[in-house]
C-alpha positions as CSV (number, residue, x, y, z in Angstrom):
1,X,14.7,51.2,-66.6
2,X,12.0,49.1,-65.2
3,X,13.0,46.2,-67.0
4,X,16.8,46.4,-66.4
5,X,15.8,46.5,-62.4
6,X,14.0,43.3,-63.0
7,X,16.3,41.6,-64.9
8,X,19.0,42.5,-62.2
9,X,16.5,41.1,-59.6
10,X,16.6,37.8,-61.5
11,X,20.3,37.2,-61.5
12,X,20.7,37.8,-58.0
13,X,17.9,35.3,-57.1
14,X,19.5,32.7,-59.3
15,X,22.8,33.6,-57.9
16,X,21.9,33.3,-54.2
17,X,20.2,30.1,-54.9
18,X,23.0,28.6,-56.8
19,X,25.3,29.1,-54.0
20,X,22.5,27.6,-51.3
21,X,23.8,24.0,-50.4
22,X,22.1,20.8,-48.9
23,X,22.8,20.2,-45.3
24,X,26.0,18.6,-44.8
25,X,25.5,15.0,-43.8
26,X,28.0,12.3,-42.9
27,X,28.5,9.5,-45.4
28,X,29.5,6.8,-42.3
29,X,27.4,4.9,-40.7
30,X,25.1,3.9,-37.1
31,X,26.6,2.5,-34.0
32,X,24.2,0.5,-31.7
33,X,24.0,0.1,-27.8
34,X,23.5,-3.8,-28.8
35,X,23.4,-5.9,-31.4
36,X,20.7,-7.9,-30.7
37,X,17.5,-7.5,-28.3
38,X,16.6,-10.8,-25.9
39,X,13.5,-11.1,-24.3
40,X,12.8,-13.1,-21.6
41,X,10.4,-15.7,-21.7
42,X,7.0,-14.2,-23.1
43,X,3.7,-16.0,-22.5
44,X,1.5,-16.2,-25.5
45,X,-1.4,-13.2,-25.7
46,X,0.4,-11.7,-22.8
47,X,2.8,-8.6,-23.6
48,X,6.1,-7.9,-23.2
49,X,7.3,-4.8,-21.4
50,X,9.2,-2.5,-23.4
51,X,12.6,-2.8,-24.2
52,X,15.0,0.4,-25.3
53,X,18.2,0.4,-27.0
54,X,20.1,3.7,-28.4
55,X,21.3,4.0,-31.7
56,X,24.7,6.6,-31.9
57,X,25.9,9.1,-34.2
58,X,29.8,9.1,-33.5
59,X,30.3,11.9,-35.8
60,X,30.7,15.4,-35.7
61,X,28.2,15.9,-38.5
62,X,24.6,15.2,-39.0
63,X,23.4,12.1,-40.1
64,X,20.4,10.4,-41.7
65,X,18.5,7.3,-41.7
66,X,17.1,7.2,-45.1
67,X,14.9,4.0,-43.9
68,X,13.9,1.8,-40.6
69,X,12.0,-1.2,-40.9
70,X,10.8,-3.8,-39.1
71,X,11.5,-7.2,-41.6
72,X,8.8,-8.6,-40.1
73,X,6.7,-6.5,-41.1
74,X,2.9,-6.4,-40.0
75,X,2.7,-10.0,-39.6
76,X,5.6,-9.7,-37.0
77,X,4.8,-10.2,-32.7
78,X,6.7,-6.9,-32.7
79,X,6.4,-3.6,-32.4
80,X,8.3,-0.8,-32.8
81,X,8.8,3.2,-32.0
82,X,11.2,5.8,-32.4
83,X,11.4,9.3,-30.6
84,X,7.3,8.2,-30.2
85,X,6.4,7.6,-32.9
86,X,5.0,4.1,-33.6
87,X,5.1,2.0,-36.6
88,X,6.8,-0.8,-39.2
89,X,8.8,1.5,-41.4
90,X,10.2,4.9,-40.9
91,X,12.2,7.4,-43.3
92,X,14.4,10.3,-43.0
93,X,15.4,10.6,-39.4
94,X,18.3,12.9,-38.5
95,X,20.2,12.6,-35.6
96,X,23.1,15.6,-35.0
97,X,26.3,15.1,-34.7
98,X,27.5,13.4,-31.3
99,X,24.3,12.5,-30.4
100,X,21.6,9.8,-30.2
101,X,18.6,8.2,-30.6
102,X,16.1,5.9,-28.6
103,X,14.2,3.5,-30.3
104,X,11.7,1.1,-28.4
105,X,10.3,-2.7,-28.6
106,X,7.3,-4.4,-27.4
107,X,6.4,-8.0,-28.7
108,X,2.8,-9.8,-28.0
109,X,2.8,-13.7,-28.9
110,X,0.0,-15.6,-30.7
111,X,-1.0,-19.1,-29.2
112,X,0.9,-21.6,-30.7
113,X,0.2,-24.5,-29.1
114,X,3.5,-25.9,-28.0
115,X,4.5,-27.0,-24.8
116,X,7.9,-26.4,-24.8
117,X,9.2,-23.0,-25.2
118,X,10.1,-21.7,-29.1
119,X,12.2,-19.0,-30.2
120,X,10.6,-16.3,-32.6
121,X,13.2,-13.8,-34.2
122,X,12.9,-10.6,-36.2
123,X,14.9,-8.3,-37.3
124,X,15.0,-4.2,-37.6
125,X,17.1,-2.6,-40.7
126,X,18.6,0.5,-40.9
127,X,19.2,2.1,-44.3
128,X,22.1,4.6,-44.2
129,X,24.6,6.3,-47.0
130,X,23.6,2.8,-48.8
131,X,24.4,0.7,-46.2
132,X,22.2,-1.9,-44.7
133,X,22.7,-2.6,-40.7
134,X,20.4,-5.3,-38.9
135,X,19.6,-5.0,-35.3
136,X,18.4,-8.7,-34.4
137,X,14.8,-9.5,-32.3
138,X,14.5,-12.9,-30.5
139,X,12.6,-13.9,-27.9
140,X,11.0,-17.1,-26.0
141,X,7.5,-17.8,-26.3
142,X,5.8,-20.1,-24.4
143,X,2.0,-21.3,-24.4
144,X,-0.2,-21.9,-21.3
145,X,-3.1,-22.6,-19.6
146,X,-5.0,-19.1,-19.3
147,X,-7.7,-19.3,-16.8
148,X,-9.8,-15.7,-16.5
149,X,-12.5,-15.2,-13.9
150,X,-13.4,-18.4,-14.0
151,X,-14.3,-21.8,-11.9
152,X,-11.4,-24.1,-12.5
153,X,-12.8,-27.1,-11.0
154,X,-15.6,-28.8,-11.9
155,X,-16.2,-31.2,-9.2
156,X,-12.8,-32.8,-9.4
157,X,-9.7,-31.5,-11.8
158,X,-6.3,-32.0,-11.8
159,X,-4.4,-29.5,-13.9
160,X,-2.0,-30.9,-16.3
161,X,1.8,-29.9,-15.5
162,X,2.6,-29.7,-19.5
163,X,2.4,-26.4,-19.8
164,X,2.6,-23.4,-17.0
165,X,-1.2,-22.1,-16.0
166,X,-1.5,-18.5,-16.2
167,X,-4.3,-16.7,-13.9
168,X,-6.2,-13.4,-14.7
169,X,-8.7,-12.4,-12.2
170,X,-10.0,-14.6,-10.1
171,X,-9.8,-18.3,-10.6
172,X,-12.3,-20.1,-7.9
173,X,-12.5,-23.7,-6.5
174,X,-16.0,-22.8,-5.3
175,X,-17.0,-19.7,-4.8
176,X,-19.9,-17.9,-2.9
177,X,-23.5,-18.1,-5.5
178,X,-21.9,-20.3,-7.9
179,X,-20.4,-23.4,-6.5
180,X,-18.8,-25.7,-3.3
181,X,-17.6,-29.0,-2.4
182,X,-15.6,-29.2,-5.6
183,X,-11.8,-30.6,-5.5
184,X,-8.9,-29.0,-7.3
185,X,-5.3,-30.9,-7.6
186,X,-2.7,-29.2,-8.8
187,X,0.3,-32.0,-9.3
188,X,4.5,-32.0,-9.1
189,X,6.2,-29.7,-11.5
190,X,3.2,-27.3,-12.3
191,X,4.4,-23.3,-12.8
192,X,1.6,-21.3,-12.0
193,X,2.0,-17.4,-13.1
194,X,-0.8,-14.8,-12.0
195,X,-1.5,-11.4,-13.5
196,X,-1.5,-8.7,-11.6
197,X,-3.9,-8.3,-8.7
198,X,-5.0,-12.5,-9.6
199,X,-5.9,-14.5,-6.7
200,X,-6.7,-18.1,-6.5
201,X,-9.5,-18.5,-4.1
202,X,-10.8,-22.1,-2.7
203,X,-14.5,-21.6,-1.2
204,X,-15.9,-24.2,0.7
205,X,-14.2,-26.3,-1.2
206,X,-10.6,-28.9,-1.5
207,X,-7.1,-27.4,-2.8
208,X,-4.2,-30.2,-2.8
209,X,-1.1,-29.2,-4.2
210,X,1.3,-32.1,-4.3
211,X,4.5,-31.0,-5.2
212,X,7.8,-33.0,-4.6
213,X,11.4,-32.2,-3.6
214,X,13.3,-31.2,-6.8
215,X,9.8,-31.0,-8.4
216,X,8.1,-28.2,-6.2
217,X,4.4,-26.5,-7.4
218,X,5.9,-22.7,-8.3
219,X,3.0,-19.7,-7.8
220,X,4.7,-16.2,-8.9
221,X,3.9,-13.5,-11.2
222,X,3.4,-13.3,-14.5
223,X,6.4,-10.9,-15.8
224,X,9.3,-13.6,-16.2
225,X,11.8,-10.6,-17.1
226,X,14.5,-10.5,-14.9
227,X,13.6,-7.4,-13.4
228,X,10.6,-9.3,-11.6
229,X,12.2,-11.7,-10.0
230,X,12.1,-10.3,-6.7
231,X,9.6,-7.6,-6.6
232,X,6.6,-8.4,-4.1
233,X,2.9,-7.4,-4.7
234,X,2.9,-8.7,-8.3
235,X,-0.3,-10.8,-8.0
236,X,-2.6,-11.2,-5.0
237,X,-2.0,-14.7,-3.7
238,X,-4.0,-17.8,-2.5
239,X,-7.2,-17.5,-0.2
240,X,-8.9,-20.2,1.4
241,X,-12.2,-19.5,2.8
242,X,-14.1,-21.9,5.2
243,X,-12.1,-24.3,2.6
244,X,-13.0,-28.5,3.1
245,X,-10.1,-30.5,4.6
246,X,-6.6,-29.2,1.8
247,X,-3.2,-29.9,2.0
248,X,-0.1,-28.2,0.1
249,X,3.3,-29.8,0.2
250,X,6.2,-28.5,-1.7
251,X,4.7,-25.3,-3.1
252,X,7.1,-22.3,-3.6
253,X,4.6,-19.7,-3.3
254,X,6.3,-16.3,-4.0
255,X,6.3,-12.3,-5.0
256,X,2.1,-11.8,-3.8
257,X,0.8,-9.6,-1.6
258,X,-1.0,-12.3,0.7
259,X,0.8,-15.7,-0.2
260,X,-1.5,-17.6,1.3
261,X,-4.9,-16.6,3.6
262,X,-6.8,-19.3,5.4
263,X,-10.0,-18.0,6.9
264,X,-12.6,-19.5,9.0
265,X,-12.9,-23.5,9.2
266,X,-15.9,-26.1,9.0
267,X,-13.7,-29.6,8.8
268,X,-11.8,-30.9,11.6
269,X,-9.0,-30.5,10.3
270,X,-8.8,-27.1,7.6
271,X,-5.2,-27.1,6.2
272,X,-1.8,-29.4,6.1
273,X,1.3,-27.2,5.0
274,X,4.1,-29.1,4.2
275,X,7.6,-28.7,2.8
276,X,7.1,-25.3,1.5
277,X,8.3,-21.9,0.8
278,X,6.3,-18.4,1.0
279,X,8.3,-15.4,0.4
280,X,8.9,-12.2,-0.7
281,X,5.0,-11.0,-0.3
282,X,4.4,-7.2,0.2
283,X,2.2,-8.3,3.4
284,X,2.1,-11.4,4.8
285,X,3.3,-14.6,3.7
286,X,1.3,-16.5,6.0
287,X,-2.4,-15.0,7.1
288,X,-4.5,-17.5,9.0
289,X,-7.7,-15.7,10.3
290,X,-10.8,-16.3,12.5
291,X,-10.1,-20.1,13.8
292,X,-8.8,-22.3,10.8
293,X,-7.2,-25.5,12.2
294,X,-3.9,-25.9,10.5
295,X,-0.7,-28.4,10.8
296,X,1.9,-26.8,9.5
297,X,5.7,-28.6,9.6
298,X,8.9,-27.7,7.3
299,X,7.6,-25.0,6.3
300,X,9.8,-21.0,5.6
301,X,8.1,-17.6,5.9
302,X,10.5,-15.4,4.8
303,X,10.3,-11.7,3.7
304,X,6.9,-9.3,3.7
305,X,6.5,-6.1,4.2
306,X,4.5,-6.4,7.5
307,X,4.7,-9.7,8.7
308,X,6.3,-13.1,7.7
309,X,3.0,-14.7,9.7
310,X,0.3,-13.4,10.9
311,X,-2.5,-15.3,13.0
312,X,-5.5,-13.5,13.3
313,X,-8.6,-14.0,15.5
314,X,-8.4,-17.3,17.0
315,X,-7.9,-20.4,15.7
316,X,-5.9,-24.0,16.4
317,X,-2.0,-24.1,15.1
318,X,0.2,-26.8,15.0
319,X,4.0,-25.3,13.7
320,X,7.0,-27.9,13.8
321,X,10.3,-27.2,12.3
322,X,9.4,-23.9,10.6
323,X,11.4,-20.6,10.3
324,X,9.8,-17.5,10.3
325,X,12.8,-15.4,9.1
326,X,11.8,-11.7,8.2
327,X,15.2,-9.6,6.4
328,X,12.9,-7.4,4.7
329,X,14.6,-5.0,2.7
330,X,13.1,-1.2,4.5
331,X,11.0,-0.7,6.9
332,X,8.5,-2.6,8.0
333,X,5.4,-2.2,10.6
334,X,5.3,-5.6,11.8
335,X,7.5,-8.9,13.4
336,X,8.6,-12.0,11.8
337,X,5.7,-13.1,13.7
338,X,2.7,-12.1,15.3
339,X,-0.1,-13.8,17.1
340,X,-3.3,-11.9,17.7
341,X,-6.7,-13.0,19.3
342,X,-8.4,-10.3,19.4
343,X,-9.9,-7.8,16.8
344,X,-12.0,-4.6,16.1
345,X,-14.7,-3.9,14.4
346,X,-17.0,-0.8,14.5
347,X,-15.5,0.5,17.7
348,X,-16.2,-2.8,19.4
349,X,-13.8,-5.4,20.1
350,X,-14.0,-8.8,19.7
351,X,-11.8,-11.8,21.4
352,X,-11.4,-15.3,19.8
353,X,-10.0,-18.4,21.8
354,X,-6.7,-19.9,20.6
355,X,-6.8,-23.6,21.5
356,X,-4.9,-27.1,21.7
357,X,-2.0,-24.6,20.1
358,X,1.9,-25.9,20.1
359,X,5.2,-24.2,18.1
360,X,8.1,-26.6,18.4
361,X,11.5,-26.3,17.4
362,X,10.8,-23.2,15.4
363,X,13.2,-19.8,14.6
364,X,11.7,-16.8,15.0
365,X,14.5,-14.3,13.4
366,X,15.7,-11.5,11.2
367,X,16.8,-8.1,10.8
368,X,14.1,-6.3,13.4
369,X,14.8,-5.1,17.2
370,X,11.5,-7.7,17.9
371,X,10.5,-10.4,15.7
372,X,8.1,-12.4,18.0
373,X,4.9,-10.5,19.8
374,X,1.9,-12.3,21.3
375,X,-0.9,-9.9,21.8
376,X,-3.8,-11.6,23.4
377,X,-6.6,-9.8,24.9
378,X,-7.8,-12.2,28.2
379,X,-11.7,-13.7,28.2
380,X,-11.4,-16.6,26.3
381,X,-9.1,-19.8,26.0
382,X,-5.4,-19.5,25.2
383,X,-4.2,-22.8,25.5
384,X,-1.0,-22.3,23.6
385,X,2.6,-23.5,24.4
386,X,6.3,-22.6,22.3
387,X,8.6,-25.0,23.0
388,X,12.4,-25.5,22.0
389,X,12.3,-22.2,19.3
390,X,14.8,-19.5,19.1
391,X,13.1,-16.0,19.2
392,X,14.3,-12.8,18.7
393,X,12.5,-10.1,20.8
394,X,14.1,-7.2,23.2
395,X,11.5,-7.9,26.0
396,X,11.7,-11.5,27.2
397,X,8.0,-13.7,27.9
398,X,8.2,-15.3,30.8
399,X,5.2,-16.9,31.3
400,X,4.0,-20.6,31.5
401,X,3.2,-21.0,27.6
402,X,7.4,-20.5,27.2
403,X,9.0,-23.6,27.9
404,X,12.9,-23.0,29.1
405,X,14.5,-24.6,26.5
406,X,13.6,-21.3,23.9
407,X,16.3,-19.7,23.3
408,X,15.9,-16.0,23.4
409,X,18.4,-13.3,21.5
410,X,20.6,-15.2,20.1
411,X,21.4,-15.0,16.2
412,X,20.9,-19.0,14.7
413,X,23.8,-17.8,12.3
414,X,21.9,-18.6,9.0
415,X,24.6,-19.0,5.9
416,X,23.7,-15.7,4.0
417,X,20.2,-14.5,4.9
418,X,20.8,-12.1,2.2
419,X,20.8,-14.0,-0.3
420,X,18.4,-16.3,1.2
421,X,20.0,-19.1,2.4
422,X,19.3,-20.6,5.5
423,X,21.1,-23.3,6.3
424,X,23.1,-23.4,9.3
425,X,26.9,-22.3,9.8
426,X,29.3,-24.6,12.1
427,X,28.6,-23.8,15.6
428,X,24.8,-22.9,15.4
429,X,23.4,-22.7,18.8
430,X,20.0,-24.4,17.1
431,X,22.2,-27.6,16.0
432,X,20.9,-30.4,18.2
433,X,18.8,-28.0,20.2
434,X,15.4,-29.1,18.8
435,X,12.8,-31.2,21.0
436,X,13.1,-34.6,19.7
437,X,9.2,-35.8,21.0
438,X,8.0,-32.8,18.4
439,X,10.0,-33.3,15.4
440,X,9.6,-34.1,12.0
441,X,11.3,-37.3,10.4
442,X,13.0,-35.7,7.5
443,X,13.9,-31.7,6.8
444,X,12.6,-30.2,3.7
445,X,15.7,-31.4,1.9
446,X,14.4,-34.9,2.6
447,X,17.8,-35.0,5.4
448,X,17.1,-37.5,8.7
449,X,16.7,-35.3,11.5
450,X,18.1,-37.8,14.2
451,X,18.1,-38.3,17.9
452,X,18.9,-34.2,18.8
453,X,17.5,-32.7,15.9
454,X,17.4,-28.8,15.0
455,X,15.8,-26.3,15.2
456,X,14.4,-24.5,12.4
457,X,13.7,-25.5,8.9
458,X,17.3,-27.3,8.0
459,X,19.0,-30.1,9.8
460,X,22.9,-28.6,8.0
């Protein structure tokens, strides 16, 4: 009896195993959010960020990836990772029916000492229901010039404009208990990119940047994906302490948190700005603290998240033809610009003199109630005059240092502020307004300014 239970046990086991079946996959085939991934321009040793794509299952049944591999293999600049899990080849994946998958891309870049941009490709292949599919990699690598917490001049340099120069850290001209007195020139055409929370600092020392028109010297961040190209606070900026007699012309300095701070001065003259651009900096574009002497002409201050200029404790200024145009997108705590000569420190306050000061035929604007304050604490000198500039404030200065012809409250009708362009509409109440006696010969775009000449940055 025994053995006719067991052998009844046996056929019902093979029976119920014979009629267990595999799960019922699709036999089609992967659809793809894209068939090919781009980078952006990728420095070399610097990483990408991370790229996604999705990879579909149109079906109503299940359906494996027998393999995933990355061609390239280890040897390849990329990497890959699906549903987290990193790695050059994969097997066996299942994705249910009318649904999906991520998978992810990062690609680093070995040096390969190029100046001119190359294209590096790969390739990921997806094995399913004996079909091959190809998902294509490309992306532009470039080489640079990396410099990492480190002096960059050595007495006098000049930085080559072959390929861009890429900061980490801090890169010094001078700098307190190692060096001074050294020069650094950075000529027409160089692209400098700086890693986050970089700085270029100039101590006691000479910075000349001599860009060109058409041929400016670019500072920005490091990420070149398009994503970055407007985001502020990306690197930290320039900073010039107690720097020797410097001079910047046609510099696009952009996306920082400071763009550039001048502090202190011990030359007669501590900075010429000319002919250039600071925008977009999650601060201030322009800081100028505790008495630098500074000329400053042609020059645009555009958007930061507290104030397009700010000019600190004292010092001499000499503005011509500049805008200070603030359309900061949110809220902000601060003007276009402010001018403060006082400051406090431990509960006590402390008052610097602003002398032998003049702002002609400047533009003081942008999407604030009050875009010019003046908050001087009396004691010292203020020997300080505006003359011919349009400002934007709801309470109007009447005092001697405001000549009559500023023009209060009224919009200079820029093009498209928005999308940063300010040149001047027909019928701008700035046309022919400027004070010929203080102007500048040409306009950044290298236009004659003329007999009656504008105010602000642009002639047109």
């Amino acid at each position: 009896m025994k053995l006719f239970l067991f052998s009844i046990s046996l056929v019902l086991t093979a029976f119920l195993f014979s009629c267990k079946k595999d799960k019922n996959f699709t036999k089609d085939h992967l659809d793809f959010s894209t068939d090919t991934l781009l980078f952006d321009t990728v420095f070399t040793t610097v990483g990408s960020t991370t790229q996604r794509f999705k990879i579909y299952n149109r079906n109503i049944g299940a359906i494996r990836i027998d393999e995933i591999e990355l061609m390239g293999g280890e040897s390849s600049p990329f990497r890959i990772n699906f549903d987290g899990v990193p790695g050059d080849y994969h097997e066996n994946i299942e994705i249910p029916g009318n649904d999906s998958l991520f998978g992810f891309v990062e690609v680093t870049l070995d040096v390969n000492s190029s100046t001119f941009p190359l294209v590096i490709s790969d390739s990921i292949r997806f094995l399913t229901n004996g079909l091959n599919q190809y998902l294509k990699l490309d992306v532009w690598g470039q080489d640079a010039y990396f410099h990492t917490n480190e002096l960059v001049a050595d007495e006098i340099e000049m930085w080559n404009n072959d390929k861009p120069h890429v900061l980490y850290g801090i890169a010094a001209v001078g700098y307190p208990g190692l060096d001074s007195n050294l020069t650094l020139t950075i000529p027409a055409g160089t692209q400098i990119y700086a890693h986050k929370n970089a700085r270029l600092i100039v101590y006691k020392s000479t910075l000349k940047i001599e860009g060109s028109l058409g041929n400016e010297v670019t500072f920005q961040g490091d990420r070149l994906e398009n994503f970055y190209d407007d985001i502020a606070g990306q690197w930290w900026g320039i900073h010039m302490i107690q720097p020797q007699p410097s001079s910047i012309d046609y510099a696009i300095i952009k996306n920082g948190s400071v763009g550039l701070r001048v502090d202190t001065t011990i030359a007669a003259t501590t900075l010429d700005l000319t002919n250039t651009t600071i925008d977009n900096s999650s601060f201030y574009n322009l800081n100028l603290v505790a008495s630098p002497i500074v000329n400053v002409s042609n020059c645009h201050f555009g958007r930061a998240g507290i104030a397009s200029a700010f000019l600190f404790a004292g010092g001499e200024y000499h503005f011509t033809q500049c805008n200070f145009a603030n359309y900061w997108n949110g809220g902000r705590s601060g003007p276009a610009f402010l001018l403060q000569n006082w400051y406090q420190f431990e509960d006590v306050i402390y008052v610097s003199s602003v002398v032998n000061s003049r702002f002609d035929n400047c533009i003081f604007y942008g999407n604030a109630l009050n875009e010019f304050e003046v908050d001087t604490l009396m004691g010292l000198e203020m020997n300080f005059e505006f003359n011919a500039c349009l400002m934007k404030r709801e309470e109007i200065y009447t005092y001697p240092n405001y000549s009559p012809s500023v023009i209060w409250n009224v919009n200079p009708l820029f093009v498209d502020p928005a999308l940063s362009d300010f040149h001047l509409q027909e019928g701008s109440p700035v046309k022919d307004a400027g004070d010929p006696l203080f102007s500048t010969p040409l306009d950044i775009e290298g236009i004659p300014r003329g007999g009656s000449p504008a105010i602000g940055l642009y002639e047109l």
